[in-house]
Legacy VTK file of the C-alpha trace (Angstrom):
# vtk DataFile Version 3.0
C-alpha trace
ASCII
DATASET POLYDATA
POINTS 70 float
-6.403 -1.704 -14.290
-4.578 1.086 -16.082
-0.760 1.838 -14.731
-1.443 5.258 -13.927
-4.600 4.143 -12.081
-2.316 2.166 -10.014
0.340 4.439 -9.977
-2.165 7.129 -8.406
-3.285 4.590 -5.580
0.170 2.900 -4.374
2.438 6.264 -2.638
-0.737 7.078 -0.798
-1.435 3.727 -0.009
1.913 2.990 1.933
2.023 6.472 3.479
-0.983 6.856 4.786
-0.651 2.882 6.365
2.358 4.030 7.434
0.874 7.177 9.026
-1.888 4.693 10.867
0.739 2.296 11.897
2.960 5.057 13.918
-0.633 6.903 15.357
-1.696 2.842 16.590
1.935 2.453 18.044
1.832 6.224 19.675
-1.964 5.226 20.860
-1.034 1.954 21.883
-0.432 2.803 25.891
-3.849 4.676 26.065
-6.264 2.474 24.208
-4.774 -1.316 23.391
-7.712 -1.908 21.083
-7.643 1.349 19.545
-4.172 1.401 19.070
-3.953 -2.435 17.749
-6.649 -1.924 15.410
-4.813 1.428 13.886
-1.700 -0.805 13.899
-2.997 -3.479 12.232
-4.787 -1.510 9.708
-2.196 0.240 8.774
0.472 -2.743 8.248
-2.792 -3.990 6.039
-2.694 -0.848 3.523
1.495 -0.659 3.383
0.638 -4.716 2.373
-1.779 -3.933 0.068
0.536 -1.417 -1.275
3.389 -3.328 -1.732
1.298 -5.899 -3.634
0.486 -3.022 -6.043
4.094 -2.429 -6.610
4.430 -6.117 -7.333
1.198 -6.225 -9.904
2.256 -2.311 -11.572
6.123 -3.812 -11.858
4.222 -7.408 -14.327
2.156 -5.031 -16.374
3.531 -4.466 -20.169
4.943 -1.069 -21.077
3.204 0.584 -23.988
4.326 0.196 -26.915
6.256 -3.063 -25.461
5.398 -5.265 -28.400
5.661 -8.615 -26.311
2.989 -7.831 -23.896
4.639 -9.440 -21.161
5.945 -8.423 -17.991
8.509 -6.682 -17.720
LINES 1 71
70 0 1 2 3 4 5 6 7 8 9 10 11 12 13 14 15 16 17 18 19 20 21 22 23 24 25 26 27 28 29 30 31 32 33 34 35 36 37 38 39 40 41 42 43 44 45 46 47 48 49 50 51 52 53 54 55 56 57 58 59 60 61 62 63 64 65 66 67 68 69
């Protein structure tokens, strides 16, 4: 996968899990499954996005040379 590919999926990634987690928390007292699941889904995508930090931060640079991480 291309860094900018990645680069274009990780911000709205972690913002918009972050933007589920806070709706399942505020939702929480009206609907427990509602509001878990929205929880839960959104601590999944801020995961997923931190693991797409990890993966875009081992990539090589262009023009590195080496072609290992960096």
């Amino acid at each position: 996968m291309k860094p900018q590919t990645l680069d274009s999926l990780i911000w709205p990634l972690i913002f918009g899990g972050m933007a589920l987690l806070m709706l399942g928390l505020w939702t929480i007292d009206a609907s427990a499954v509602l509001g878990h699941a929205l929880a839960w889904s959104g601590t999944a995508l801020i995961a997923i996005g931190a693991v797409m930090i990890w993966l875009r931060s081992r990539l090589p640079t262009p023009g590195d040379g080496d072609g290992g991480p960096r």
